[in-house]
MIKE-381986 format. One record per residue (C-alpha): residue in one letter; z, y, x; chain. Coordinates in steps of 0.001 Angstrom, whole numbers. Last residue first. Layout:
BEGIN
  code        z        y        x  unit
     a        Z        Y        X     A
...
//
This chain:
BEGIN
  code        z        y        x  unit
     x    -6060    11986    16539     A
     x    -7024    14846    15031     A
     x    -8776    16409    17928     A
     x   -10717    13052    17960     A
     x   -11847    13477    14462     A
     x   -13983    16433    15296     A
     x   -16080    14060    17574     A
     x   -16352    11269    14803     A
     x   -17395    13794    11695     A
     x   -20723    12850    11488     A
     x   -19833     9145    11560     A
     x   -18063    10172     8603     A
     x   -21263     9884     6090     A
     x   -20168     7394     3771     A
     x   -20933     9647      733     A
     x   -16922     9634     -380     A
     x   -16478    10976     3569     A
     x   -19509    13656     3847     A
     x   -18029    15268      590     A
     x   -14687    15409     1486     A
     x   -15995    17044     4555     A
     x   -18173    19292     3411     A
     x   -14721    20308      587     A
     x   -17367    21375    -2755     A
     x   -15477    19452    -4690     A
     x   -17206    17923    -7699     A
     x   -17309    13873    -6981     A
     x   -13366    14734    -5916     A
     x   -12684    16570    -8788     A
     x   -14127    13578   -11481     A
     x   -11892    10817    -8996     A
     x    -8557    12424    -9808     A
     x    -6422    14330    -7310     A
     x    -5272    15189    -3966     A
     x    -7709    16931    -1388     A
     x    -7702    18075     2308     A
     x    -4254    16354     2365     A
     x    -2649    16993     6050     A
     x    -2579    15987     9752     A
     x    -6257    16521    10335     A
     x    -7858    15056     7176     A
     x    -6008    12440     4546     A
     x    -7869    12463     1855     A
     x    -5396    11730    -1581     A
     x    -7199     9489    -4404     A
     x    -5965     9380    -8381     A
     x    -6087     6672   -10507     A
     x    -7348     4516    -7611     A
     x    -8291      354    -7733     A
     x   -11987      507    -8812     A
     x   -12761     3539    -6891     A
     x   -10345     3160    -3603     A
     x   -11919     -503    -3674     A
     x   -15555      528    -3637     A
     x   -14706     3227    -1007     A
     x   -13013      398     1275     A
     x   -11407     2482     4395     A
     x    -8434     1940     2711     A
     x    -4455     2764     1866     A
     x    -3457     1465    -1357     A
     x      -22     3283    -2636     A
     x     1215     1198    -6068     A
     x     3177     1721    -9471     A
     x     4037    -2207   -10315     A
     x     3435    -1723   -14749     A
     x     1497    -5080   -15035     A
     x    -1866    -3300   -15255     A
     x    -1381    -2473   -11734     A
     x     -796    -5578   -10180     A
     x    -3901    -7046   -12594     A
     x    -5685    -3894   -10436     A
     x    -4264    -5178    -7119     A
     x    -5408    -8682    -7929     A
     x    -9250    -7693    -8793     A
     x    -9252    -5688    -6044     A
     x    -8287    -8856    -3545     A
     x   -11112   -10284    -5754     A
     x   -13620    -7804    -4597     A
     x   -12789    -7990    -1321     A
     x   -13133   -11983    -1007     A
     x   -16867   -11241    -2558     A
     x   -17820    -8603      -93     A
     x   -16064   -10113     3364     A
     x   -12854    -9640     4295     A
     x   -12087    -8263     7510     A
     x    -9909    -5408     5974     A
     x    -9768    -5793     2651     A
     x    -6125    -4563     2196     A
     x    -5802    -1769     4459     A
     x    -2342    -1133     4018     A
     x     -508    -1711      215     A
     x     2281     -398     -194     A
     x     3734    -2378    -3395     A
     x     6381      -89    -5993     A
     x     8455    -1816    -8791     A
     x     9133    -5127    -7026     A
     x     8980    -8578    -8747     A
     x    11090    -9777    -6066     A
     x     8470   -12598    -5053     A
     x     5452    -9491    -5024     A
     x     5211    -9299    -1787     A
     x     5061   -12734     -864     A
     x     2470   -13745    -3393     A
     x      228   -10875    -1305     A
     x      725   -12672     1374     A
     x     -382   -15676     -168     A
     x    -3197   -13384    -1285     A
     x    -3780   -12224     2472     A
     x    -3614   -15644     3810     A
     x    -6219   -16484     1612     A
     x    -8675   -14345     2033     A
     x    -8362   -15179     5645     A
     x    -9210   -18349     5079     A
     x    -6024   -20959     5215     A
     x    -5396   -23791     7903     A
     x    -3522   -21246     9662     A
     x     -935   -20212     7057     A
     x      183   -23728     6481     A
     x     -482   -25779     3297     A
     x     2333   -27288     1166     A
     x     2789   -24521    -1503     A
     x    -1415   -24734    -2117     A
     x     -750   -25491    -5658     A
     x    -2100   -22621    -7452     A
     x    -3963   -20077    -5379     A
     x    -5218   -17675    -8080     A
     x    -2838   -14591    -7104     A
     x    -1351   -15091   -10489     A
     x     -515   -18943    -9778     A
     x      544   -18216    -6584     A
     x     3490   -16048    -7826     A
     x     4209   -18671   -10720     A
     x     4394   -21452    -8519     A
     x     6837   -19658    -6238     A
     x     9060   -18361    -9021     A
     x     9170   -22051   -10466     A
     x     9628   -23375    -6894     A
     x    12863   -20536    -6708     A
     x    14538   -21318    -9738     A
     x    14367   -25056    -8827     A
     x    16022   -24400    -5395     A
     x    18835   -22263    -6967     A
     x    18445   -18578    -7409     A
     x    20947   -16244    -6083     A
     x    18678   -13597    -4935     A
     x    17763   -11481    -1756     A
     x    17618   -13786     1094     A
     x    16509   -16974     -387     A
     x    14224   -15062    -2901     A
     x    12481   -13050      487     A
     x    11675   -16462     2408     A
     x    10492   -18428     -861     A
     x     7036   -16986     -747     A
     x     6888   -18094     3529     A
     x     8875   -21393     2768     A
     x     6106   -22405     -176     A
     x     3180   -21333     1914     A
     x     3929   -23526     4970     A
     x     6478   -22042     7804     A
     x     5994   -21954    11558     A
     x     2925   -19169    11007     A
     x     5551   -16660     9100     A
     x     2810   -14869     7301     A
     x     2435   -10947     8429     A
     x    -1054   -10350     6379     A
     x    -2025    -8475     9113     A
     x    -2737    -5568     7258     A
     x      727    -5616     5604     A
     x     1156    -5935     2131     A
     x     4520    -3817     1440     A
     x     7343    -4404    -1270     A
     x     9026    -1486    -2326     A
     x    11951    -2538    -4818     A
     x    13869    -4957    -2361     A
     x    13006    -2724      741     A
     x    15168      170    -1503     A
     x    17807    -2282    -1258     A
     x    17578    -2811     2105     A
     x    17242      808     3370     A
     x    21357     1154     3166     A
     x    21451    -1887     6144     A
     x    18709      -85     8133     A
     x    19993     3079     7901     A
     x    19883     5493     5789     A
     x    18176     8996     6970     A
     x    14726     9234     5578     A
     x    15459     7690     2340     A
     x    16320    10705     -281     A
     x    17375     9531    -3290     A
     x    15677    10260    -6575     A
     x    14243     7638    -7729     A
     x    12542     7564    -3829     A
     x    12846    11043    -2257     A
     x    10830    11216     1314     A
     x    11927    14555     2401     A
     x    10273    16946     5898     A
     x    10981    16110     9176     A
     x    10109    14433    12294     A
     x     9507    11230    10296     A
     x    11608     8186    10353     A
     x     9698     4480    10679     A
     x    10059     1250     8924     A
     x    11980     3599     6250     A
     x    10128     2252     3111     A
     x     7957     5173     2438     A
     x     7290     6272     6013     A
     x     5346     3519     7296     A
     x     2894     3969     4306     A
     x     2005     7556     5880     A
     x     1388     6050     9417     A
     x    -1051     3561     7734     A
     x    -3031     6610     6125     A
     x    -2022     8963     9955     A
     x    -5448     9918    10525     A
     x    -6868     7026    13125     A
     x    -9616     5956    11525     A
     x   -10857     8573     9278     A
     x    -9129     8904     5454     A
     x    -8559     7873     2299     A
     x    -5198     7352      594     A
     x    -5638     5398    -3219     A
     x    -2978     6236    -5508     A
     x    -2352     4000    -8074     A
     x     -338     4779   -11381     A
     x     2307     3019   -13195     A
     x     4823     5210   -12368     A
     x     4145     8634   -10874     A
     x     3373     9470    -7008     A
     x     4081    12853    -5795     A
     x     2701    14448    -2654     A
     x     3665    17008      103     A
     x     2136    16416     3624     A
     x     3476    18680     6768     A
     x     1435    17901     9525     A
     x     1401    14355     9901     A
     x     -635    12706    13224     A
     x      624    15523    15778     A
     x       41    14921    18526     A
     x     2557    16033    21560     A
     x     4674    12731    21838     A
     x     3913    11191    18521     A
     x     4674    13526    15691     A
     x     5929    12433    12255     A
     x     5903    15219     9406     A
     x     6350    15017     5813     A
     x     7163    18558     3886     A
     x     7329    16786     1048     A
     x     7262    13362     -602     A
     x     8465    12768    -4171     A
     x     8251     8950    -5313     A
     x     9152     7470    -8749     A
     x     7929    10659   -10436     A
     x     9809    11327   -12581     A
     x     7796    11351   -16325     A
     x     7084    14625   -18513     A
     x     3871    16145   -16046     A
     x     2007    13313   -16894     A
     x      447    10218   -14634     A
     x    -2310     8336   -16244     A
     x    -2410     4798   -16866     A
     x    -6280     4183   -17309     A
     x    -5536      253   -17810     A
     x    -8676    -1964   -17901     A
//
């Protein structure tokens, strides 16, 4: 397994500071500065309700914060437009929650859907691309089935397929075991880490502790607006953060009644 570790000599391919996106009088993001490095994966805990998916939402321009700088290679994103976003869109693929499968089209339509839009490959250029894509999420030859006859493990690796059709540098990944049970989560981590080991640099935001530690070179707690901690696995076991400590032990039920301050 690939220990990719970020150094201090490579760009990092995202630089995030000063983040803030306020709904009406809360406050979900208070300010949040992080890097992320290529090749790594950073796993973002947090409560229900903290601002993880909110964070994601910010990276690829689906939503503009109150302020602060979202630099991706180098460019700042928060104020293009929707047409300028699009190529950024074409190296930051995202893995909805949902899954987000186009119900009126079959597997093949819904993996081809991004190469029809975004390249110039012909119709047998495409299958092969298709094929292969399925083939590494393990669901060869399913191209004519439709996304409801599917399991939901499924539909989240044919999702999955989707995402990674433009062979994108960077996938967002948002609560990616959701719903699934034990077995279908563990080979959903299974797919991220392969993701990983292929070079994609990669955000997974979870509830999932097992997947945050298989998946995570490095893990950022998301806490009242802001990053209570942000860094490797070995300082996050040591902290002595009560609340960091209550979350990585399972114990946030504790924490429900401050959580509702934060949102």
């Amino acid at each position: 397994m690939s220990t990719t570790r970020p150094t201090s000599t490579v760009t990092p391919i995202y630089q995030v500071r000063g983040l803030t996106r306020r709904y009406g009088s809360l406050t979900v993001l208070d300010g949040i500065d992080f890097d992320l490095h290529p090749g790594e994966c950073l796993v973002i805990l947090g409560r229900s309700g903290s601002g993880k998916s909110v964070t994601l939402r910010q990276l690829n321009g689906l939503e503009k914060p109150n302020a602060g700088s979202v630099l991706f290679d180098g460019h700042e994103i928060t104020t293009l437009s929707e047409s300028q976003l699009l190529p950024v869109r074409q190296r930051v693929a995202m893995l909805f929650q949902s899954g987000a499968l186009f119900d009126s089209m079959n597997v093949y339509e819904n993996i081809a859907f991004p190469l029809r839009e975004h390249t110039d490959l012909d119709e047998a250029g495409i299958a092969a691309k298709v094929a292969e894509k399925l083939a590494n999420v393990r669901l060869a030859g399913i191209e004519n089935h439709v996304p409801s006859s599917l399991s939901g493990g499924m539909r989240k690796r044919v999702a999955l397929a989707r995402s990674l059709a433009l062979d994108p540098e960077v996938v967002l990944f948002d609560e990616p075991t959701t719903g699934l049970d034990p077995m279908t989560s563990a080979t959903i981590a299974s797919l991220i880490l392969a993701t990983r080991d292929s070079g994609v640099t990669s955000i997974v935001v979870t509830h999932d502790l097992a997947l945050a530690r298989r998946v995570g070179n490095r893990l950022a707690f998301l806490d009242g607006g802001r990053f209570r901690y942000i860094g490797d696995w070995a300082g996050a076991d040591a902290s002595s953060d009560p609340i960091l400590h209550r979350f990585l032990a399972g114990e946030e039920e504790e924490e429900e009644e401050e959580e509702s301050h934060h949102g």
